[in-house]
C-alpha positions in Angstrom: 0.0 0.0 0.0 1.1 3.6 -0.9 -1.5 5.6 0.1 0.7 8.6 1.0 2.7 8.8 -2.6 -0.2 9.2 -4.2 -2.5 11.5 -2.2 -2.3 15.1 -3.7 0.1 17.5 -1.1 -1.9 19.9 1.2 0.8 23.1 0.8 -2.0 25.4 2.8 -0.3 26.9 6.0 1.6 29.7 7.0 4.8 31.0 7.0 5.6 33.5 9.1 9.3 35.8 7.6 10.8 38.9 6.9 9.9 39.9 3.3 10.8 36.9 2.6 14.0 35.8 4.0 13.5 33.6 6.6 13.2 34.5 10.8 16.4 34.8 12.2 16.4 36.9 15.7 14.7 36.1 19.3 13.7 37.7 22.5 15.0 40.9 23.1 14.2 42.8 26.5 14.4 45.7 25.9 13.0 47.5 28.7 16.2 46.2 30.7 18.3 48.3 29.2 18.5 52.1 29.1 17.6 53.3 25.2 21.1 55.2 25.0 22.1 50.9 24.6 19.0 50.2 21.7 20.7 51.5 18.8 24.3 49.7 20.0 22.7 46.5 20.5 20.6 46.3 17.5 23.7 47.2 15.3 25.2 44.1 17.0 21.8 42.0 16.1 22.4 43.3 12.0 26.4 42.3 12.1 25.3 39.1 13.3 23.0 38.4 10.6 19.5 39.1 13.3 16.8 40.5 11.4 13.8 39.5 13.8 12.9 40.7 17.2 10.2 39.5 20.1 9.5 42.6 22.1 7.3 43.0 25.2 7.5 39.3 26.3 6.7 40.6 29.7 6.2 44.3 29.1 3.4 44.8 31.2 4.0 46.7 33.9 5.9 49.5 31.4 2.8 49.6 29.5 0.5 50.0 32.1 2.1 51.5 35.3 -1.5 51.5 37.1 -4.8 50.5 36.9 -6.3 53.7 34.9 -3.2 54.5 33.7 -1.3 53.4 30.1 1.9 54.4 28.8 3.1 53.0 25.2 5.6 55.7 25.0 9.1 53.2 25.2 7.4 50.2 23.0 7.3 53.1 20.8 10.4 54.0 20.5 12.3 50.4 20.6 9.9 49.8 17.8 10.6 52.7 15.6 14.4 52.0 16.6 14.5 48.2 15.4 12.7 49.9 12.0 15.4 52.1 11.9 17.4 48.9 11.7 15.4 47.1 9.4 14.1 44.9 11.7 10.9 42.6 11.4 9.3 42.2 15.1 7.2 39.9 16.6 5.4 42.1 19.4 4.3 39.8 22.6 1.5 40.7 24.5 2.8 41.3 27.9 0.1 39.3 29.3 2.9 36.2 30.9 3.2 37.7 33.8 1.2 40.3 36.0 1.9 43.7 37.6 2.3 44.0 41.0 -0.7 46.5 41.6 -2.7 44.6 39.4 -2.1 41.1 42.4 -1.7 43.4 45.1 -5.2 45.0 44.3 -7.4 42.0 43.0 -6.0 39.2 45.1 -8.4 37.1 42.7 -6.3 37.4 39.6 -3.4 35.5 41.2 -3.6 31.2 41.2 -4.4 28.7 44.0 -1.3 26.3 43.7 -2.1 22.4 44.4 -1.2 22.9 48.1 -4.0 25.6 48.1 -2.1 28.5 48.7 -3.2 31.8 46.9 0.0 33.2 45.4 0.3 36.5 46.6 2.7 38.4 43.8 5.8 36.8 42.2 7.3 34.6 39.9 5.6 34.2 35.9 2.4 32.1 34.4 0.7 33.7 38.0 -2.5 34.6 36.6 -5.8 32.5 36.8 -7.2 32.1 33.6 -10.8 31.9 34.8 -10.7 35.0 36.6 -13.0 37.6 35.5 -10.9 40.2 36.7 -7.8 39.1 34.7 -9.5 38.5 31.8 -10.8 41.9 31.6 -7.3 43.5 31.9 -5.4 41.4 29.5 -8.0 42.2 26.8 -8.1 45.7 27.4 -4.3 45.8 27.4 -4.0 43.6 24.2 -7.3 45.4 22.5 -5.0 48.6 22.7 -1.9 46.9 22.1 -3.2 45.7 18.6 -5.0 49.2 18.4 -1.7 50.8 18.1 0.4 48.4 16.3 -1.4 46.4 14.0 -1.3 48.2 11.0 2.6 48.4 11.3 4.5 46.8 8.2 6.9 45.4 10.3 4.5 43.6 12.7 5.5 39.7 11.1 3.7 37.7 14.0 1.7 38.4 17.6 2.8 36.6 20.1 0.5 35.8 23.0 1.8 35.7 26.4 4.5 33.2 27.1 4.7 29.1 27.7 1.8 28.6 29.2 1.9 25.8 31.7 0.8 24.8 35.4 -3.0 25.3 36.7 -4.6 26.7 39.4 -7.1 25.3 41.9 -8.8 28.9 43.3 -12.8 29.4 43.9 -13.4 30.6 40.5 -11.4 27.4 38.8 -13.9 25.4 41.0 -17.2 26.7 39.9 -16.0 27.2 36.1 -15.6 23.3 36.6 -18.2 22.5 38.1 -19.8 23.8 35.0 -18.0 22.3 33.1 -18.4 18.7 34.5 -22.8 19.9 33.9 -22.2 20.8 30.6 -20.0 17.6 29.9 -21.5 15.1 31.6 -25.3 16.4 32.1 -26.0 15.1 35.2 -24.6 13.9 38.3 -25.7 10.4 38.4 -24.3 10.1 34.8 -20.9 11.7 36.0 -21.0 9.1 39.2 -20.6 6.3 36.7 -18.3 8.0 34.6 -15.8 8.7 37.7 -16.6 5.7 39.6 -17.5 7.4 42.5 -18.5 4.4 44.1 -15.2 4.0 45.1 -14.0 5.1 48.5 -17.7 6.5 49.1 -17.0 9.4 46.4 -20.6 9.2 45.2 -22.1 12.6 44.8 -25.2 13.8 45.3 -24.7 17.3 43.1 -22.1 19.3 41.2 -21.5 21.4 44.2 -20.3 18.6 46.1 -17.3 18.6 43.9 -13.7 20.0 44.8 -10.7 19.8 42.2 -8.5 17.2 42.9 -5.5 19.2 44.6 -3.8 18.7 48.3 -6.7 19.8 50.0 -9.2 17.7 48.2 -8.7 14.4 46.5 -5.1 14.4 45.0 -2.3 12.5 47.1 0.2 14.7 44.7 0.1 16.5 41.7 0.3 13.3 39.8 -1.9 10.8 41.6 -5.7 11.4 42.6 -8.3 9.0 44.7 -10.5 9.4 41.1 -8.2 9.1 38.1 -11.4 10.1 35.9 -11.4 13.1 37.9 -8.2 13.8 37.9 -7.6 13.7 33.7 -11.2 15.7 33.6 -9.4 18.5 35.5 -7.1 18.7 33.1 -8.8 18.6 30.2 -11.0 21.6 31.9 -7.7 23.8 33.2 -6.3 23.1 29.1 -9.3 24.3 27.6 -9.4 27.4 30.1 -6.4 28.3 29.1 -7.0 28.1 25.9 -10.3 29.8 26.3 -8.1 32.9 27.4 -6.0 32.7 24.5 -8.3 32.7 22.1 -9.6 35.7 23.8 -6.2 38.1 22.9 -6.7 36.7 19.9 -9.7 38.0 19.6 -8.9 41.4 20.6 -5.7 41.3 17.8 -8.3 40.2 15.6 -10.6 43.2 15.9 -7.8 45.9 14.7 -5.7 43.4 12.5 -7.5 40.7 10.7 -3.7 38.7 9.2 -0.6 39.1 11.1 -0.4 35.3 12.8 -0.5 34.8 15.7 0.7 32.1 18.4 2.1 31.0 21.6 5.4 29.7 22.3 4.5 25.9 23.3 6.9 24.3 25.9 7.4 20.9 25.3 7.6 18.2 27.8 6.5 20.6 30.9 3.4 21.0 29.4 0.4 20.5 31.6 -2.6 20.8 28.5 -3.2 18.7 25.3 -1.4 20.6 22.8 -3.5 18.8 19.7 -6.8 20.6 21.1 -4.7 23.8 20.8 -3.5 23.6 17.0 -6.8 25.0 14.9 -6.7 28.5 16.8 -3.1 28.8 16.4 -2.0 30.4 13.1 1.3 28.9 13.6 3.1 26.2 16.4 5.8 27.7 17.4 7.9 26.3 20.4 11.0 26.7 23.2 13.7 24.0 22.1 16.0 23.4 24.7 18.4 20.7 24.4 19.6 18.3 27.5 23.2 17.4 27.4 22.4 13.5 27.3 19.9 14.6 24.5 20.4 12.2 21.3 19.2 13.7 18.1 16.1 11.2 17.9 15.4 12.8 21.5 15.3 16.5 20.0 14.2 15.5 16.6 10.8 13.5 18.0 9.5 16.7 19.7 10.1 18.8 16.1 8.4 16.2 14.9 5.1 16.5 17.3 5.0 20.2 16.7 5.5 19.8 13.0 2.3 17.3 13.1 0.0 19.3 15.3 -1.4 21.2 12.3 -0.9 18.2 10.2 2.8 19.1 8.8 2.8 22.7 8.4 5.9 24.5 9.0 6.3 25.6 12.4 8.6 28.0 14.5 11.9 27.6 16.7 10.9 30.4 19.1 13.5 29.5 21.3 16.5 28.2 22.2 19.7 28.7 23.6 22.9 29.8 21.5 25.1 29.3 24.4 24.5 27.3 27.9 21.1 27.3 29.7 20.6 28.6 33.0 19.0 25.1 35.0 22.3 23.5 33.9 25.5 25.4 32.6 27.9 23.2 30.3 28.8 25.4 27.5 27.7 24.0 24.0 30.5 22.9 22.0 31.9 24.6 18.7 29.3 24.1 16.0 26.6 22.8 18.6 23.8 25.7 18.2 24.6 25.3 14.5 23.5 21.7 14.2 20.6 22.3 16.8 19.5 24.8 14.6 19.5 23.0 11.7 18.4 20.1 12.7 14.9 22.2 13.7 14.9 23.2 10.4 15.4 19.9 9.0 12.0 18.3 11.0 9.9 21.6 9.8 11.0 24.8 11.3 10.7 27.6 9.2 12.4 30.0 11.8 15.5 30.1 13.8 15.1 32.2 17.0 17.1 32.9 20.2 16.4 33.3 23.6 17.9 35.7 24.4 19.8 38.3 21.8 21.6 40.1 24.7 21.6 38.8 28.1 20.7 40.0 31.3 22.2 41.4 34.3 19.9 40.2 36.8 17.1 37.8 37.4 17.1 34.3 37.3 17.7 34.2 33.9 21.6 36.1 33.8 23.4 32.8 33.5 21.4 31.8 30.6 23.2 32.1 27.2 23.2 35.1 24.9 24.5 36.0 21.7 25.4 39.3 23.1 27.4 39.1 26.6 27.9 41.9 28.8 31.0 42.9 27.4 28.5 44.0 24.3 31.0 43.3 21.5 31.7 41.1 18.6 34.5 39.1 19.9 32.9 36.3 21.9 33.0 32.8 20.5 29.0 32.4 20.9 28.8 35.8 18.9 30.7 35.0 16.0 29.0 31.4 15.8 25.3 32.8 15.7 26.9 35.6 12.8 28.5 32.7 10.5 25.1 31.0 10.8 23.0 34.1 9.9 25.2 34.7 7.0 24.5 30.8 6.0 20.8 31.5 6.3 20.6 34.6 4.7 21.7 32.9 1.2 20.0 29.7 1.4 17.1 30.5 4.2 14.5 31.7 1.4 15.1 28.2 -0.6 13.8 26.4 2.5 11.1 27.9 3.6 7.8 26.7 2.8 8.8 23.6 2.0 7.7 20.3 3.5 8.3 16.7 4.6 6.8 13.7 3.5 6.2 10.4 6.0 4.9 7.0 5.1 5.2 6.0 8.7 3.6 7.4 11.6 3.8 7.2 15.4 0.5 8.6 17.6 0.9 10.3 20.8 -1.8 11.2 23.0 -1.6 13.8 25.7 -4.6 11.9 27.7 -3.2 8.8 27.7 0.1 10.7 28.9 -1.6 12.1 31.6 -3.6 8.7 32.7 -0.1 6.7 32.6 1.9 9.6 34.1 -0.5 10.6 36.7 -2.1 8.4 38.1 -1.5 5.4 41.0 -0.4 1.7 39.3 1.1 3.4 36.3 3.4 6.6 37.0 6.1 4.5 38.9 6.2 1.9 35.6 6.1 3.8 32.5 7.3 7.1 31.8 5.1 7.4 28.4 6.9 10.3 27.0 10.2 8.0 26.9 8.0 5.1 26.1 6.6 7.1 22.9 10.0 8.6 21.9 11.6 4.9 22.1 9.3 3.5 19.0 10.5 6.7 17.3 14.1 6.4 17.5 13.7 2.5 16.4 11.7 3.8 13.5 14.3 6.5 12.7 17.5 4.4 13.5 16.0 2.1 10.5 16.4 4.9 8.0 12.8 6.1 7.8 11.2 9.3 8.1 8.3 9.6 10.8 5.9 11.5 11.8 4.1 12.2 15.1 0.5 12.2 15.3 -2.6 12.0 17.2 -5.6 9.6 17.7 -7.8 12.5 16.1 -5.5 12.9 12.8 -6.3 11.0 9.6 -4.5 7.5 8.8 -5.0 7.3 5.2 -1.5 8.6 4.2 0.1 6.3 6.1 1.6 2.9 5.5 2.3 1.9 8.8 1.0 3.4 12.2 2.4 2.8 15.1 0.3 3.9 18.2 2.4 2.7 21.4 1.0 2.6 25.3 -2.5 4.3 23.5 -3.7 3.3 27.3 -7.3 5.7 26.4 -9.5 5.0 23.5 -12.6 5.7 22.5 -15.0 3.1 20.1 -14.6 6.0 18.0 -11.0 5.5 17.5 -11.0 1.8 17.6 -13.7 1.9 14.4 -11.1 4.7 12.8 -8.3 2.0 13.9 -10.5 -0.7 12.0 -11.3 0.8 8.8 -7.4 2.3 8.6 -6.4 -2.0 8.7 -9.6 -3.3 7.1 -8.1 -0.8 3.7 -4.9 -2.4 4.0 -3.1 -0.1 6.3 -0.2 -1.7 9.3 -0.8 -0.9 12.4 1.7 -1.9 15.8 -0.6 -2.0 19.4 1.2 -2.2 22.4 0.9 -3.3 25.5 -1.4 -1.1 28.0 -3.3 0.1 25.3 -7.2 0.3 24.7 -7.7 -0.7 28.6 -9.9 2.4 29.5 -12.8 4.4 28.0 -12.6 8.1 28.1 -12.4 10.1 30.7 -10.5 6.8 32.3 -12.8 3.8 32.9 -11.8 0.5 32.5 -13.7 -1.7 29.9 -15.0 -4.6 30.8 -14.2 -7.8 28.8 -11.0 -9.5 27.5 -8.6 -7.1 27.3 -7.5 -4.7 25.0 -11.3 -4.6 24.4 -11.8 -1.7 21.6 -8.9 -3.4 20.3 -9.8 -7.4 20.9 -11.4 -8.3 17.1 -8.2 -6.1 15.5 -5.6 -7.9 17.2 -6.8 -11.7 18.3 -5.3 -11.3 21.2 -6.7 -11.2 25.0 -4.7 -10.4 27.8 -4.8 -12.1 31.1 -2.4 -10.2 33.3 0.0 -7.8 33.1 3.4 -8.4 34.9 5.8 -5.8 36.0 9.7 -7.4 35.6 11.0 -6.0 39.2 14.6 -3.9 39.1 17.5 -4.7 38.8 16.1 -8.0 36.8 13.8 -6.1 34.3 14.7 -7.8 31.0 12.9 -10.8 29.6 14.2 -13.0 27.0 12.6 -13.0 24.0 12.5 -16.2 21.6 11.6 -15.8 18.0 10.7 -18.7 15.8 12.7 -17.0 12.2 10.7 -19.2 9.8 7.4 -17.0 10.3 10.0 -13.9 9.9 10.8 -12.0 6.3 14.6 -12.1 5.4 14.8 -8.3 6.5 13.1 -9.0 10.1 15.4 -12.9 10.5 18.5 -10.3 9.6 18.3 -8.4 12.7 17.0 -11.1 14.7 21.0 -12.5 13.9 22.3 -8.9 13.8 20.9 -8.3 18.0 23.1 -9.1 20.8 19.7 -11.1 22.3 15.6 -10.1 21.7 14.6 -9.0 25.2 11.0 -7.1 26.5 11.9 -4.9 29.2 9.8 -4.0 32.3 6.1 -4.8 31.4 4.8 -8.4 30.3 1.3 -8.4 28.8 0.4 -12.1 29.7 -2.0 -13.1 26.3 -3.2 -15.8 24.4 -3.9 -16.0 21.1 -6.5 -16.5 18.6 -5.9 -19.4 16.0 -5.4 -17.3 13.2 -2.6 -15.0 15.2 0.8 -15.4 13.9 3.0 -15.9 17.1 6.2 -14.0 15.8 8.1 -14.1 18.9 7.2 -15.5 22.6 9.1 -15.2 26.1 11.6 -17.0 26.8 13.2 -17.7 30.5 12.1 -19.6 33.4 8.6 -17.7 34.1 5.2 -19.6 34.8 4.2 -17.4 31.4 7.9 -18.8 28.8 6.5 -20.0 25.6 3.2 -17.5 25.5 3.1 -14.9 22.9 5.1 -11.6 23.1 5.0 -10.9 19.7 1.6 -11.1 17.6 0.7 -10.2 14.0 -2.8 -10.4 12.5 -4.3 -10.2 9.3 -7.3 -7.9 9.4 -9.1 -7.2 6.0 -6.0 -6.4 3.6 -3.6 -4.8 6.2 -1.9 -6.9 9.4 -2.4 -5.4 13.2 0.9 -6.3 15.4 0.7 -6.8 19.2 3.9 -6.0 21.0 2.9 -7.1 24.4 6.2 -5.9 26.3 8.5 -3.5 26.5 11.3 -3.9 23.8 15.1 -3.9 23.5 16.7 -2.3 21.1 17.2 -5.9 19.4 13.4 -6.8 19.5 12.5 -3.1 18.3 14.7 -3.4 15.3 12.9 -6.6 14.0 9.7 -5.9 14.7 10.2 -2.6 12.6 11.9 -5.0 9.9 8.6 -7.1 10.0 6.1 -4.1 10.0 8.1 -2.4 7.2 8.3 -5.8 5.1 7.1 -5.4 1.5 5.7 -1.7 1.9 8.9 -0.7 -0.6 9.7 2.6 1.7 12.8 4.7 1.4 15.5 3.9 3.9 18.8 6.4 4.7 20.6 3.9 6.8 23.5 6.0 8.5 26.4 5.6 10.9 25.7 6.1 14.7 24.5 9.6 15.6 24.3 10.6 12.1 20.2 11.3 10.5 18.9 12.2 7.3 15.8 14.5 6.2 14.5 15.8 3.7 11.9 18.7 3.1 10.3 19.4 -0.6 9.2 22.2 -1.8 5.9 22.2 -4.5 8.1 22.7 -7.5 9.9 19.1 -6.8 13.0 20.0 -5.2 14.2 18.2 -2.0 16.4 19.4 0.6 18.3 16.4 2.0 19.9 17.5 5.3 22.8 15.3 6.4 23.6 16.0 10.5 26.0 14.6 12.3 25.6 14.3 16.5 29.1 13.1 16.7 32.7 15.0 18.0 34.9 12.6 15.5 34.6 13.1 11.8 32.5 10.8 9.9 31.8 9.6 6.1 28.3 9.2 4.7 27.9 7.7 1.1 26.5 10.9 -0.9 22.5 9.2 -2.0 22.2 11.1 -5.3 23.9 13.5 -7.8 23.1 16.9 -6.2 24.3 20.6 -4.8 25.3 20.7 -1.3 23.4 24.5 -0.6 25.7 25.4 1.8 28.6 25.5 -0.3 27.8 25.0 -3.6 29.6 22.6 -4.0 28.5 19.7 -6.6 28.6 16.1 -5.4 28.0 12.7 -6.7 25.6 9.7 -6.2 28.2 7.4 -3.8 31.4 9.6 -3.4 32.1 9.8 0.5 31.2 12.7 2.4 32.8 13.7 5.6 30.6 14.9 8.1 32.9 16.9 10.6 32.2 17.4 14.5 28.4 18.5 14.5 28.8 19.4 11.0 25.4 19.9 8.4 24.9 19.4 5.0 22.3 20.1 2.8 22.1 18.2 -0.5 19.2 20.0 -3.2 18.4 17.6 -6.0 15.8 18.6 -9.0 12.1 17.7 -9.2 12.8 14.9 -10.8 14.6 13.5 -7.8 12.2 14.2 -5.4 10.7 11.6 -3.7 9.5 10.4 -0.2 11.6 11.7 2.8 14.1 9.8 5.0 
């Protein structure tokens, strides 16, 4: 089946630059430095290539000194200054954190944390998103803001308040969700069964019975609640508050400027809200990359890929990340780090390379972080003249890239609910992490040379070859049918162990087990063992003969098939093809750990533990068999991607994680873009420490991604 070659490309989207050229710049705070610096600094930004600043990230208090009181008068003049310079600007709306008259005044606008203290004033992210009071301010601020700005040319992008994260647990959180629960549910009987309330005499006898699950109500910790489906409905509630509040400074940005995009700056794995409910009222993702130093590039590269696929490959913005050290751990980055980091964000769908921060602070709890201008504001620092060689890279070959887009045959699904089921809530958090155990099917799928995307249970499967939807431990009938007609039409799909074991908002189906998923995969699971530390492996014994060639070669290649950790204990249907079984001296050696089934024209695999790095690479073998996709096999810490653009040409990018040199056999006759420079289909590149190339071939070259 290629059902993704030959569906027509969706090029629809936006892409946010600067006449053109593409987004090179970042946070620039302005209002902590006296404007006798501005014109200094920004002719700093232009040497170094910078032609993009985010102003007024947390300009609040400047703007709007007291409560009748506003003052645009230095937003003014920074912005006329970087126009001066020829900068494009991406103007924030000051709305990330509040002013201290504003929490010292209306003690309501600041957030109940889950001990249930009221904050009084500090910190960021302090204001509750379901007060009345804040809500009123923050539109009025950004009504005028957009009043006053958006008509200027050099407006590229809004930005709307800053990483939004945590929740709040105050009196007005509680009654907005207790509305919530009447408008989800309908009535409290109904919302009994849903929650189980039975348990530990939870059963309620109204809405205004109920509490949200924090310290002083049902929640042992911020990750584990008596009532799981409470729990997970909280969340759901706080996300789409916040969200609710979002779309309202849209809204006012809207009235007085009906195009500039706008977005938010989404944070990653700190994220508290489902980021796929989020995507339609963004104009644009845009998110904070910050890499850990025990990071691999699969690590980095499988969180481009989510925020490429939440608006369904779209470009999407680097808004941040750090061109020198971060300030929660210090290592410097190496020579030629922030240059492959960058890249590489381009090579999984940015269409913007941005900075936090362009010059760095002299207080706060941010002056250790990195800066591509230091306090000695001049162009001799090593971090300085790295970011400049890279903005004169991207300002000859940014314009070719942007726009242009990747294309997967193979997906994997993550779900934020089933994250927060497995990651907060007793019997699961202490087994499973299930970002790691997401991120770990990608990396196989990657380390086999294939190009993947990330996507959700909501986002369509017909493109797709194979599907891959690990740990899916929430689903609705409504996703299993979707999951049925995707195999039935001759689509792969790979099911995993603690998946399809509870109905939304987290009820556990009755019936053999996975039970939306039991027909699909002709498999029932008894129990579920958890391998105790330090012993947590399994051996894993495969019998070849029901293998492909591809699948029996990396059986041979792996030092030993293990499942780590978790043991789905199943049985089989007759028609189930037992691929690989435990091994070892368990009561449960010899039953199935590995399952495929035939289901209509396509095959449903069951991967009933947790694999090693052997088992992972053959059961992607298997999966993969027959379905003629492209492969970029690569040395260690080496990956290959490649964009296309709607004319035909691809963009190949070759990155290297490494600190020795290594060769990579060139895959076509093409131009490396950086350089110019012509090469040939099989002459040996060398890929120096953390080095990057990009190798354009014509139209007629283009094909699926790797």
């Amino acid at each position: 089946m290629n059902q993704r070659a030959n569906r027509e490309e969706d090029w629809s989207g936006v892409t946010v630059s600067a006449d053109g050229a593409m987004l090179f710049g970042g946070d620039y705070n302005y209002e902590q430095w006296p404007e006798s610096t501005w014109d200094g600094d920004m002719d700093l930004f232009a040497e170094a290539g910078i032609n993009e600043l985010t102003l007024n990230v947390f300009g609040w208090v400047g703007l709007q000194p007291s409560e009748d009181a506003y003052d645009f008068g230095h937003l003014d003049r920074v912005i006329d200054c970087a126009e001066r310079h020829g900068m494009a600007i991406e103007l924030a709306t000051a709305t990330a954190a509040l002013p201290a008259w504003l929490s010292e005044r209306f003690e309501e606008v600041n957030r109940v944390d889950f001990e249930g203290r009221r904050q009084s004033y500090g910190k960021r992210h302090n204001a509750c998103p379901n007060s009345p009071v804040f809500r009123g301010f923050a539109e009025r601020l950004v009504d005028r803001l957009a009043e006053r700005y958006g008509r200027r040319r050099s407006i590229v992008a809004w930005h709307v308040s800053n990483e939004y994260e945590n929740l709040c647990y105050c009196p007005n959180c509680a009654a907005a969700f207790r509305v919530w629960l009447k408008n989800r549910y309908g009535t409290v009987e109904a919302l009994n069964e849903a929650w189980t309330s039975a348990f530990w005499s939870h059963t309620f006898a109204s809405f205004d019975q109920i509490v949200p699950p924090n310290r002083l109500g049902d929640a042992f910790d911020e990750n584990l609640s008596v009532l799981p489906a409470a729990f997970l409905d909280y969340a759901r509630f706080f996300g789409e508050s916040q969200l609710s509040e979002f779309v309202m400074e849209k809204n006012a940005i809207r009235r007085h400027d009906p195009s500039t995009p706008v977005t938010t700056n989404f944070f990653g794995r700190a994220a508290r809200y489902d980021y796929a409910k989020w995507a339609d009222d963004l104009d644009v993702v845009s998110w904070d990359c910050y890499v850990g130093l025990q990071d691999s590039l699969d690590d980095t590269s499988f969180w481009h890929a989510m925020m490429r696929g939440l608006k369904h490959g779209q470009p999407f913005m680097l808004m941040e990340q750090s061109p020198a050290k971060q300030c929660w751990f210090n290592p410097v980055q190496l020579s030629g780090q922030m240059r492959r980091q960058s890249y590489q964000a381009l090579a999984h769908g940015a269409d913007t390379v941005q900075f936090f921060q362009l010059k760095r602070s002299r207080g706060g709890c941010e002056q250790f972080h990195g800066a591509v201008v230091g306090l000695d504001e001049s162009d001799r620092p090593r971090t300085f003249r790295e970011v400049r060689a890279l903005g004169e890279e991207l300002q000859r070959i940014g314009r070719e890239i942007l726009g242009t887009r990747i294309r997967s045959r193979v997906a994997v699904m993550f779900d934020w609910e089933s994250r927060w089921a497995m990651n907060d809530a007793d019997g699961h958090a202490h087994i499973n992490d299930y970002y790691d155990a997401v991120r770990e099917y990608y990396a196989g799928l990657r380390q086999a040379g294939l190009s993947v995307d990330v996507i959700t249970p909501s986002d369509d499967l017909a493109g797709y070859d194979l599907v891959v939807a690990p740990y899916l431990y929430i689903v609705s009938q409504q996703t299993a049918d979707r999951f049925r007609a995707y195999v039935r039409a001759g689509g792969r799909l790979v099911v995993t162990v603690m998946s399809g074991l509870a109905e939304p908002p987290d009820r556990l189906y009755l019936g053999e087990a996975p039970v939306p998923f039991r027909d699909l995969t002709g498999i029932w699971s008894e129990e579920l063992d958890v391998l105790a530390e330090p012993y947590g492996t399994i051996p894993v014994i495969v019998d070849e003969a029901m293998l492909p060639a591809s699948a029996r070669e990396a059986c041979r290649k792996a030092d030993g098939l293990t499942g780590r950790t978790l043991c789905d204990i199943i049985h089989a249907d007759p028609d189930v093809r037992v691929l690989g079984a435990y091994g070892g001296d368990s009561f449960y050696a010899g039953m199935p750990a590995l399952t495929e089934h035939r289901f209509g024209e396509g095959s449903c695999y069951y991967v009933a533990t947790k694999p090693g790095a052997g088992l992972m690479a053959m059961l992607v073998d298997a999966a993969t068999d027959g379905l003629e996709l492209e492969r970029r096999i690569l040395p260690r810490d080496v990956e290959s991607t490649t964009r296309v653009s709607p004319n035909g040409d691809s963009y190949t990018f070759l990155i290297s994680g490494r600190t020795d040199d290594v060769n990579v056999a060139c895959p076509a006759d093409a131009t490396e873009l950086i350089t110019q420079r012509r090469v040939r289909a099989g002459e040996p590149l060398t890929l120096h420490p953390f080095d990057v190339m990009i190798l354009k071939q014509g139209g007629a070259a283009c094909g699926e991604s790797a």
